[in-house]
C-alpha positions in Angstrom: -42.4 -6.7 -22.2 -38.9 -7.7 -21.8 -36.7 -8.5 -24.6 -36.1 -12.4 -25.3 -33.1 -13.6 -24.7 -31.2 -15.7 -27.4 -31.6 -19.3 -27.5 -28.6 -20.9 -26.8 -26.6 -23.1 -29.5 -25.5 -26.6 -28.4 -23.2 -29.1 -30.6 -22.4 -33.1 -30.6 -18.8 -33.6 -29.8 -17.0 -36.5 -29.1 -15.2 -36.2 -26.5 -12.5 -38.9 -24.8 -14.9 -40.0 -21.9 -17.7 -40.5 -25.0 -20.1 -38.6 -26.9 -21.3 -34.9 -25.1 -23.5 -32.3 -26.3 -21.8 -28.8 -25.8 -22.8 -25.3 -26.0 -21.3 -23.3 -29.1 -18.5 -21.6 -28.0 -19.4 -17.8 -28.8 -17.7 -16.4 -32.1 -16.0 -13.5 -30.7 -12.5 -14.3 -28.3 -12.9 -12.7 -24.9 -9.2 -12.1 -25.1 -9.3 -9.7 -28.9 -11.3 -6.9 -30.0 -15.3 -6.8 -30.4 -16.4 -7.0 -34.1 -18.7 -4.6 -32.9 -15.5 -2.1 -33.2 -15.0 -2.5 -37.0 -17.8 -0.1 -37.7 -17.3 3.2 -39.4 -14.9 4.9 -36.8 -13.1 2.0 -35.2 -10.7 -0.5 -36.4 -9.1 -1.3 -39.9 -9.5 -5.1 -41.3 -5.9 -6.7 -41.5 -5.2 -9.8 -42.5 -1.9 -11.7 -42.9 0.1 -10.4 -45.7 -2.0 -6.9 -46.3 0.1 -4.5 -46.9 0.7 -0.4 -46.3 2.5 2.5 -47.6 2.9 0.8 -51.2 3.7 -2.1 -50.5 6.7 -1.4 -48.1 5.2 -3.1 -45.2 3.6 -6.9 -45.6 1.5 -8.0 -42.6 3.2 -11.3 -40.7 1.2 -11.7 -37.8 -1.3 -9.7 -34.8 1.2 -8.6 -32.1 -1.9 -7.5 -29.6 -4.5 -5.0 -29.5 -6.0 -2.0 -27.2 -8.5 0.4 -27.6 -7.2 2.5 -29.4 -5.7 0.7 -31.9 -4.5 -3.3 -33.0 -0.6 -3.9 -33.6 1.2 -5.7 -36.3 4.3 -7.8 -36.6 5.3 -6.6 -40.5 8.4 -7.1 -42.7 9.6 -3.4 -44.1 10.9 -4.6 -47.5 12.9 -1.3 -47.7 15.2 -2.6 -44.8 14.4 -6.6 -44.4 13.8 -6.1 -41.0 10.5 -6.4 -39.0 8.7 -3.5 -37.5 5.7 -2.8 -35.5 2.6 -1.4 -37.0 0.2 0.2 -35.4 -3.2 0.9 -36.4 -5.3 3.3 -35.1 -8.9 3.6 -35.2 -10.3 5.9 -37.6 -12.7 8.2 -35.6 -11.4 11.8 -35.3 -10.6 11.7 -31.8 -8.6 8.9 -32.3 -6.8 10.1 -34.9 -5.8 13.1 -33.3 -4.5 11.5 -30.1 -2.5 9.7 -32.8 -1.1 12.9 -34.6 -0.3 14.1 -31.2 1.5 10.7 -30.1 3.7 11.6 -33.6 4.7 14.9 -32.2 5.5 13.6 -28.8 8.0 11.0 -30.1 9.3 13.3 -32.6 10.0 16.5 -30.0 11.3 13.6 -27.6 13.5 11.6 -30.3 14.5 15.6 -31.1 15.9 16.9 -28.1 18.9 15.3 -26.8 20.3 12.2 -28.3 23.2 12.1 -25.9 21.5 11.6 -22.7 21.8 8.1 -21.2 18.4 8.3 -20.8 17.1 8.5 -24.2 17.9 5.0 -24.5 15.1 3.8 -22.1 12.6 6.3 -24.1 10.3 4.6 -27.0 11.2 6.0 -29.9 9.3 5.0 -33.8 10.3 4.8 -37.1 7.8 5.4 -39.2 4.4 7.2 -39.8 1.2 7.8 -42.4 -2.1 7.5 -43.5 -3.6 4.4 -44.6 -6.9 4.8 -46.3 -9.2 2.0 -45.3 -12.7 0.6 -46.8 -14.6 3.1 -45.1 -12.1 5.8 -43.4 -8.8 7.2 -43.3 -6.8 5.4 -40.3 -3.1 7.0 -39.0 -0.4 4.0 -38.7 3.0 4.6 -36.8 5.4 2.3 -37.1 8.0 0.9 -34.1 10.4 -1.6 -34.0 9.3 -4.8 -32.2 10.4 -4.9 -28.2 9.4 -8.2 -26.3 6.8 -8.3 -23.3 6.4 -6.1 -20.8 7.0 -5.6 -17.6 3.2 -7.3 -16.2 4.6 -10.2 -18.2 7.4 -10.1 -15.6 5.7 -9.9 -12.6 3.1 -12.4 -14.0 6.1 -14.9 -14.2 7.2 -14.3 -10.6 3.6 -14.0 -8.6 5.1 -16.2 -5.7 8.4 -14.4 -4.7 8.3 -11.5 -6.9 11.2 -10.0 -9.4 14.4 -10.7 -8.0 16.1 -7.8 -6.4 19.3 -7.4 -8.9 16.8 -6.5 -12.1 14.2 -4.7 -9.7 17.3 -2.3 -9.3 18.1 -2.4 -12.8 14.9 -1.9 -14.0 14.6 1.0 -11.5 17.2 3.1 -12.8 16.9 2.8 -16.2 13.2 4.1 -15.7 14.8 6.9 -13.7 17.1 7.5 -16.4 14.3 7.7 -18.9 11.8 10.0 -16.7 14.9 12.2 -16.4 15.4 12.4 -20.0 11.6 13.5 -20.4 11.0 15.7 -17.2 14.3 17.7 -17.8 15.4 17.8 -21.0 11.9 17.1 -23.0 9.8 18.8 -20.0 7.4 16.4 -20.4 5.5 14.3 -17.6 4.6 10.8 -18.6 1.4 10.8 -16.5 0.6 7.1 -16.9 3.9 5.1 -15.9 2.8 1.7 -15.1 4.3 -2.0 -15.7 2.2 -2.3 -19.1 3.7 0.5 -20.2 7.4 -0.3 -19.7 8.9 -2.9 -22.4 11.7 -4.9 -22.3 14.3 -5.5 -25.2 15.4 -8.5 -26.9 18.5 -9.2 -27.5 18.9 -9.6 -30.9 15.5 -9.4 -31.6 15.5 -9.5 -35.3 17.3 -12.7 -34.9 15.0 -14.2 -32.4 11.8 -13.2 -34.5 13.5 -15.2 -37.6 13.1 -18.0 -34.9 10.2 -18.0 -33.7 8.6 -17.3 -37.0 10.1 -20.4 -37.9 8.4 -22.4 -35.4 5.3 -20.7 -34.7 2.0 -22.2 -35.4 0.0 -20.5 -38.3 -2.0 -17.3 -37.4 -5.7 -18.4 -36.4 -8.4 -16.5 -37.2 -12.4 -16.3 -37.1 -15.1 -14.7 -39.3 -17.4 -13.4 -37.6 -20.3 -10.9 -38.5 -20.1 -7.2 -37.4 -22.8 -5.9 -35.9 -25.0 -3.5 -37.1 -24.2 0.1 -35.2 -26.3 1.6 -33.1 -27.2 5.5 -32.6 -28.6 6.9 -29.6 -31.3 8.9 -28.9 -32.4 10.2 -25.6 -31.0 7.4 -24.1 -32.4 4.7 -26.3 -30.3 2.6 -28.5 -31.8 2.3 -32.3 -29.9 0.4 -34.8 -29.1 1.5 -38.0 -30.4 -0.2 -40.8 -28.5 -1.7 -43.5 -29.7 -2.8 -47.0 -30.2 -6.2 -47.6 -27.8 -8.3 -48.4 -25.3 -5.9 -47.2 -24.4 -7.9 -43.7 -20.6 -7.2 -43.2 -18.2 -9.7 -41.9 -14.7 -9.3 -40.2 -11.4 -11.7 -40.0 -10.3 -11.0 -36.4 -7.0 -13.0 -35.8 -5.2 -14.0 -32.5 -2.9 -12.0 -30.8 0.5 -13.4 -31.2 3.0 -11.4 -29.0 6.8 -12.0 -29.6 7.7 -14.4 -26.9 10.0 -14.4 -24.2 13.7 -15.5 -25.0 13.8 -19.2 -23.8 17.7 -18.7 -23.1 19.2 -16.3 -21.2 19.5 -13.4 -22.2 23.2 -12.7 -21.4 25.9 -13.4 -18.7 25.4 -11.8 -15.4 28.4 -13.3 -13.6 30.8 -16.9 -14.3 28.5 -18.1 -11.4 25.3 -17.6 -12.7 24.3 -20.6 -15.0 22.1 -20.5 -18.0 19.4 -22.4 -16.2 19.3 -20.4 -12.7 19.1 -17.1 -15.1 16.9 -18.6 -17.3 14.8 -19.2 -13.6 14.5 -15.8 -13.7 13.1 -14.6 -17.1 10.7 -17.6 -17.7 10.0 -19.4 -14.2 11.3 -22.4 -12.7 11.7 -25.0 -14.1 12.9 -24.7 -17.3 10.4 -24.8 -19.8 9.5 -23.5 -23.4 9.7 -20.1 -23.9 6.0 -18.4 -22.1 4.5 -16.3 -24.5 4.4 -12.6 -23.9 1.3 -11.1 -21.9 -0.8 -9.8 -24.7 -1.8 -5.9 -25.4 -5.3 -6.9 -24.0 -5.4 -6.0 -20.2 -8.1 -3.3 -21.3 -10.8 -2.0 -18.8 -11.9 1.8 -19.4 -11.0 4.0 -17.2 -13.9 6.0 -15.9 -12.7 8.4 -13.8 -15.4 11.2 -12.0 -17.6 10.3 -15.7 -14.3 11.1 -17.7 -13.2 8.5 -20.1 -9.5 8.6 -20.2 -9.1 6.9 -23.4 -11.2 8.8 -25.5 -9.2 12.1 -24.5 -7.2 14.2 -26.9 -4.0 15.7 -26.6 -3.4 19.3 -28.1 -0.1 20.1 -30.0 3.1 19.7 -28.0 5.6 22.5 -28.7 9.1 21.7 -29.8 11.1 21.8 -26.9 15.0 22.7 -27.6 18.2 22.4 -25.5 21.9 23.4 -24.8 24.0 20.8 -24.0 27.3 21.7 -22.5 30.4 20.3 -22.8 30.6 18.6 -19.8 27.2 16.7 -20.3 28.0 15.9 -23.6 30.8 14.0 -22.8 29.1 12.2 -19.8 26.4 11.4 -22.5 29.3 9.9 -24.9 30.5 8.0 -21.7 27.6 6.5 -21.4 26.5 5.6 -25.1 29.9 3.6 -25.3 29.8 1.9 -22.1 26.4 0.4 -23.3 25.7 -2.5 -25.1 24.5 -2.2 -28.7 21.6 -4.6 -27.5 19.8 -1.6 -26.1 20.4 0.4 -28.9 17.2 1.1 -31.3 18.7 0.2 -34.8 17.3 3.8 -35.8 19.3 5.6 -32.9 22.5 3.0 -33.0 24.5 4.5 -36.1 24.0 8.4 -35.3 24.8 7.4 -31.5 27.8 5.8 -32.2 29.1 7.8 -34.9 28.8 11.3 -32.6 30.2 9.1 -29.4 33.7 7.9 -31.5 34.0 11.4 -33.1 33.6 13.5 -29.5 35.9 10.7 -28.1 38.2 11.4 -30.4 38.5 14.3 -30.0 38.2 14.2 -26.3 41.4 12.0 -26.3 43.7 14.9 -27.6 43.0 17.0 -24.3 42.4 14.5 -21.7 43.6 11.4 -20.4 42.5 8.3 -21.6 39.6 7.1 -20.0 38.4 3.7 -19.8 35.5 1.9 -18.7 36.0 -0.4 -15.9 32.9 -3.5 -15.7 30.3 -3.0 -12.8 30.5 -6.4 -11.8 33.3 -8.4 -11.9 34.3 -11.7 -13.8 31.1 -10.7 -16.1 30.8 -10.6 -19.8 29.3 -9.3 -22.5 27.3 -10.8 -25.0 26.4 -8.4 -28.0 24.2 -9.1 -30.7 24.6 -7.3 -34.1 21.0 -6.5 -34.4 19.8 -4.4 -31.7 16.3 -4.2 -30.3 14.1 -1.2 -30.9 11.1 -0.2 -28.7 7.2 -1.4 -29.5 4.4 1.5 -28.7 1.8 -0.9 -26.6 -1.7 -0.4 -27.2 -3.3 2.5 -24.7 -4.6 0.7 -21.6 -6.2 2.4 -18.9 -7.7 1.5 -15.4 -7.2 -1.8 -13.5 -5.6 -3.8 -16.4 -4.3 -6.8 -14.2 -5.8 -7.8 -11.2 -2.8 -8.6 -8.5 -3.3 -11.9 -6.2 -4.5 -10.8 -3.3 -6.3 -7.7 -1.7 -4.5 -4.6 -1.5 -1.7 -4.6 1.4 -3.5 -1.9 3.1 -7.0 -3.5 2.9 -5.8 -6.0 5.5 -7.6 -5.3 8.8 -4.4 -6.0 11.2 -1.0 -7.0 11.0 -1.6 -10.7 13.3 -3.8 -11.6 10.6 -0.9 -12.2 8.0 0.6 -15.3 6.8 4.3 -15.7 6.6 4.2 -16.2 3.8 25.9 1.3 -12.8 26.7 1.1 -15.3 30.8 0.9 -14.1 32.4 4.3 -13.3 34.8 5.5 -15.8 38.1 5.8 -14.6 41.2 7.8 -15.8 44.0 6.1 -17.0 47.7 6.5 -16.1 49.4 5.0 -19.0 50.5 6.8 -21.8 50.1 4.6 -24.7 46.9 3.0 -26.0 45.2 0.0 -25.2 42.1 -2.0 -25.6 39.1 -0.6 -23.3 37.9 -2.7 -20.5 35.4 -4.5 -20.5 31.7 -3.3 -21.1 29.9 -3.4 -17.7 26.8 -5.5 -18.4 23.2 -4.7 -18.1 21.2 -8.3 -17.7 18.1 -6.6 -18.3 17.2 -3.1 -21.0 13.6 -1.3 -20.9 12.3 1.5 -22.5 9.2 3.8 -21.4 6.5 3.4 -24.3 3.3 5.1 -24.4 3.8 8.3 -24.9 0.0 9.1 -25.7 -0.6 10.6 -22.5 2.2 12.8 -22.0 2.2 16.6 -21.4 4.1 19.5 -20.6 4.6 20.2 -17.1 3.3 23.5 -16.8 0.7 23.5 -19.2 -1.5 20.2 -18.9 -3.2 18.7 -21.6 -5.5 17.2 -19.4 -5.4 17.3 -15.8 -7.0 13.6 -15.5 -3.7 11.5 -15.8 -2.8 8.2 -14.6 -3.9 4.7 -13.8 -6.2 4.3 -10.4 -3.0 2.3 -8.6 -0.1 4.7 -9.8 -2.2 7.7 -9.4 -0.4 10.4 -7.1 -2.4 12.1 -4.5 -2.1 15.8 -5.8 -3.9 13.9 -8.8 -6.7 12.1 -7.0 -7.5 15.6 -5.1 -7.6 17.1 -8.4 -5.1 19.7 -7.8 -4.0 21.5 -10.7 -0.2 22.4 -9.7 1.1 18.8 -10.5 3.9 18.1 -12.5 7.2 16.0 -13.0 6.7 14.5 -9.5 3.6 12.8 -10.0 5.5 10.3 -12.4 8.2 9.5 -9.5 5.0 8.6 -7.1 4.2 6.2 -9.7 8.1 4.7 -10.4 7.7 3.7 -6.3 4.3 2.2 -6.8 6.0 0.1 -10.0 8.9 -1.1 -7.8 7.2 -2.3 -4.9 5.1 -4.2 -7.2 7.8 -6.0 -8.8 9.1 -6.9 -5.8 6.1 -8.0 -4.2 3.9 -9.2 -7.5 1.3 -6.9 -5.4 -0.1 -3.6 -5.7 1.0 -1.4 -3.1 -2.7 0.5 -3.5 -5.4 -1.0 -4.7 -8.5 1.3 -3.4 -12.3 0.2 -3.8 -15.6 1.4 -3.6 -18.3 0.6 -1.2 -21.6 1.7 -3.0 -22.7 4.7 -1.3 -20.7 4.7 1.6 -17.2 5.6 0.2 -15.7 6.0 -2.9 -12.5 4.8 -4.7 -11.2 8.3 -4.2 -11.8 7.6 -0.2 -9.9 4.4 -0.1 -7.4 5.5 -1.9 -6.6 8.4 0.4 -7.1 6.4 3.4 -4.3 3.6 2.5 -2.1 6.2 1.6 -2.3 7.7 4.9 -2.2 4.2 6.5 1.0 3.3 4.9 2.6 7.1 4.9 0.7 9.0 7.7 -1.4 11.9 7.9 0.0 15.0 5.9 -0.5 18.9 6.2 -4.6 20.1 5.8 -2.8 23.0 3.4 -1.7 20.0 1.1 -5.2 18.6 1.4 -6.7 21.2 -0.2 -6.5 22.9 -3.4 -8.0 20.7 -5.5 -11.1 20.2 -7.3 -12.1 17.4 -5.2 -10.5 18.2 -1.7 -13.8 19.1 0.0 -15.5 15.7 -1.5 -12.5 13.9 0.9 -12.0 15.9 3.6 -14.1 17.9 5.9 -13.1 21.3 7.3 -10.6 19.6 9.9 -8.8 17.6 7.5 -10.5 14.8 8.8 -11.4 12.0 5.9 -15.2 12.6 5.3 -16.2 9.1 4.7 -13.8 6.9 6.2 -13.4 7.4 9.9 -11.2 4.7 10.9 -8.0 3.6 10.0 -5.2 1.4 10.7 -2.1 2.7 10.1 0.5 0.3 8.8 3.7 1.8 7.8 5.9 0.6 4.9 9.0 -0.8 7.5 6.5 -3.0 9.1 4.6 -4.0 5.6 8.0 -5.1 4.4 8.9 -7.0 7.6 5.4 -8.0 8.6 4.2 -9.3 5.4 7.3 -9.8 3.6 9.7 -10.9 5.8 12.2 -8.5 4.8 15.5 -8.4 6.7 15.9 -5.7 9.0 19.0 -4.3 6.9 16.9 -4.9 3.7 13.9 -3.0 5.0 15.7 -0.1 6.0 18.0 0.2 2.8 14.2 -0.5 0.6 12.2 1.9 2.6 15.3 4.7 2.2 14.7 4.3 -1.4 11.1 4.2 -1.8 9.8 6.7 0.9 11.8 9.9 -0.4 9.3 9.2 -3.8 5.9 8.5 -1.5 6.1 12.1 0.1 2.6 12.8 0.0 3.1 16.7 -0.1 4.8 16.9 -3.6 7.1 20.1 -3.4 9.0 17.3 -0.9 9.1 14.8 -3.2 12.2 13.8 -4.7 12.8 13.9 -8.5 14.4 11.4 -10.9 17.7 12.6 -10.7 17.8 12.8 -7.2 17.1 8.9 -7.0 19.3 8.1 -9.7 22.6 8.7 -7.7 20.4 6.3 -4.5 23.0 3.6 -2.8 19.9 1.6 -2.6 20.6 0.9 -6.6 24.0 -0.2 -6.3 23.9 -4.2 -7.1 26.5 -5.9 -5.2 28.4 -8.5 -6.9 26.7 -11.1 -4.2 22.8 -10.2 -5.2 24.2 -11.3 -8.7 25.7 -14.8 -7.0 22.3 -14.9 -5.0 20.5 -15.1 -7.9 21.8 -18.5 -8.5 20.0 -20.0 -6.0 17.1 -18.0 -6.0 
């Protein structure tokens, strides 16, 4: 006999239109965790003003929540700043992945502090145990970043992420991905737009603000389910004594917003309302909340569950720096603005950059650093922004508008719709430096969770369905460093376009997600070698002995010039100069694709003063 359903709850309400009778809205929030999750094993009651460690850190509001973990806006009373806590679930797999996260950050915060590109790496400030009513849960603290990049895209669905930051954005990921693949040896295996942050400047500041303003955290007690234990399939609850039914306070998730000014001075040209277009959407409006941490599906991959994986121990990885790098890596920490500083990296940073200068400038000439784009300026703020771990998210975690580019059927059927260079100095006396080139926009990488060694995988199920790399979805098991570039191209066409550039689907039995997804890739890049088809776990599940797909037989190739002009109206000169840039990281064959650093020196990256002045009337 088949289980009843519940009855359904209706209420009287009074409504403007008159009196209606309702149905109860349920308890639980689609968009925050499942009280079904604070069971022995899962998440840690907070409330506002709990506090850890001793009372160091005081509970101010829910930042967002994942699956691993929920995050917390707290006040460190040691400091009088605000941090980041988050707190993971209690269950032993959990906290491992945790522990391993720790030893990621701390080997990557470890290994060279001079490279430009450990700015644009998450880096935390704290860590410990908190013991909790039923368990002991690992916290690790961060210092809060603003939204991230989905947020972005979110904002500009219509025309996309302007150009100018798409570039930006671009090479400060490259810069970060070189930092890891070269001098941490570590591949990020999950780089996606949730995963990327962007600072605020003068976040502590802004926090104050908003603080100030903000409504007062809601909340609703709701009853926690019993758990359940399974046997041979069947689900049997276990049963509690009387009287003992437990009850939880789950809060709302109340991400730091968006700045509702802008965020600096691109150019004289630019106004505070055109860049102000940019960050928050036109027209001007109150500042749009950040996206919350709660774009969670689980990724089931081939019957693997990505987010319950565990990461071994990460060896610490050391380096040599030489003289020359060290000095490029001094260039660059003083030619950037203290805004994308971490307040924990800022005073060693700057303290080793003015000593090595100084003593730089008794052998060499004085060098100064000229602005990227003229007539700008720079707008510092004495508190810098520091990087936010997100929650772990996995699989499909926004839906773009629109099928997948490649899922069109034909082409007629479409609507039409450096940093500055450092130059030497002749004259022999000093003078004040030039100005500090500006950088509109600062990111850093977050999520380290998922990270591993490039030789020696932790896992070799890694990345996100639409960012995955195709040496991944055959399941080879020589992938390294490359695999995260296939996935920076896949990020910047969707900030440019607010689309994905794959989005594969199943269809039943016919055809897998694996299929499609090897099918559009060959549509958009063309067939590739059978020796690079196979060689993986999965290669004779997608192809057949000919190198023929096995389930998909026809396809329409559409190549990425003709998406970009077709679809997107690109320019001719545009197209060419975007496709230069993004193809060399789409080689489907990885030992030809290119690596960060090869990317990072791209003319495709280069803004032009006019994309800034563009901008105005974008």
């Amino acid at each position: 006999m088949a289980p009843k359903e519940p009855c359904a709850k209706y209420q009287y309400v009074v409504t403007s239109s008159g009196p209606k009778i309702l149905p109860v809205p349920d308890e639980q929030s689609k968009d925050e965790e499942s009280p079904a999750d604070y069971n022995a094993g899962g998440y840690l009651p907070v409330k506002i003003d709990d506090t850890f460690k001793d009372g160091r850190y005081v509970v101010a509001r829910k930042l967002g929540w994942g699956h691993f973990s929920t995050v917390w806006l707290v006040k460190d009373t040691n400091t009088s700043r605000f941090s980041a806590l988050k707190v993971v679930k209690s269950a032993s797999r959990y906290a491992e992945t945790a522990r391993d996260e720790i030893k990621l950050l701390s080997q990557v915060a470890d290994a060279n502090p001079l490279h430009e590109g450990r700015l644009h790496i998450v880096s935390f400030l704290d860590s410990f145990t908190h013991s909790g009513p039923e368990d002991v849960h690992v916290c690790i603290v961060f210092e809060p970043l603003g939204e991230n990049l989905l947020a972005l895209i979110e904002r500009n669905k219509k025309k996309g992420v302007p150009q100018p930051l798409v570039k930006t954005i671009t090479k400060q990921v490259l810069l970060g991905l070189q930092y890891l693949h070269e001098e941490c040896d570590l591949v990020h295996t999950d780089i996606k737009p949730e995963n990327i942050l962007i600072s605020i400047p003068d976040v502590e500041s802004h926090i104050h603000a908003e603080l100030s303003i903000s409504p007062t955290p809601t909340s609703r007690h709701v009853g926690v389910p019993q758990p359940t234990k399974s046997r041979s399939g069947v689900s049997i609850p276990y049963r509690r004594a009387a009287g003992r039914e437990r009850h939880v306070q789950i809060f709302d998730s109340q991400p730091i917003s968006s700045p509702s000014s802008q965020c600096g001075s691109i150019s004289a040209s630019v106004s505070n309302q055109s860049l102000h277009k940019h960050f928050v959407g036109s027209p001007v409006k109150s500042p749009m909340p950040a996206q919350t941490a709660s774009y969670t599906t689980s990724l089931v991959h081939r019957g693997i569950t990505r987010d319950e994986s565990s990461l071994p121990p990460s060896p610490s990885t050391s380096s040599t720096v030489s003289s020359s790098s060290i000095l490029q890596g001094v260039r660059s920490i003083v030619s950037t603005p203290p805004t994308s500083i971490g307040s924990t990296d800022a005073p060693v940073l700057f303290k080793i950059a003015s000593m090595t200068l100084s003593k730089v400038s008794a052998e060499t000439k004085e060098e100064s650093v000229g602005p990227a784009f003229p007539n700008s300026s720079i707008k510092y703020s004495p508190n810098p922004p520091s990087p936010l771990i997100p929650v772990h998210t996995n699989e499909v975690v926004h839906a773009a508008s629109g099928p997948s580019l490649l899922t069109q059927t034909a082409p007629g059927q479409l609507s039409n719709a450096s940093l500055g260079s450092i130059s030497s100095s002749s004259s022999p006396t000093p003078r004040p430096p030039s100005p500090l080139p500006y950088v509109p926009i600062s990111i850093k990488i977050a999520d380290l969770g998922n990270a591993t060694p490039s030789k020696r995988h932790y896992t070799e199920d890694i990345q996100t369905r639409q960012y995955r790399a195709p040496e991944a979805i055959l399941g080879r098991r020589d992938w390294g460093t490359r695999a995260d570039i296939w996935s920076v191209a896949c990020v910047v066409f969707e900030l440019l376009t607010a689309e994905f550039l794959f989005d594969p689907h199943g269809q039943g039995e016919l055809f897998t997600k694996d299929d499609d997804h090897m099918a559009q890739i060959i549509e958009l890049m063309g067939d590739f070698p059978l020796e690079v088809k196979m060689g993986g776990k999965y290669s004779r599940e997608l192809f057949d002995h000919s190198g023929a797909l096995r389930y998909i037989k026809t396809l329409k190739p559409w190549p990425l010039h003709r998406v970009m002009t077709e679809k997107y109206l690109f320019s001719e000169p545009d197209t060419k100069a975007f496709c230069g840039f993004l193809e060399p990281m789409l080689v489907v064959d990885q030992r030809g694709r290119k690596e960060a650093h090869d990317m990072l020196v791209h003319p495709w990256l280069e803004v032009k003063d006019e994309e800034w002045a563009g901008l105005e009337e974008w």
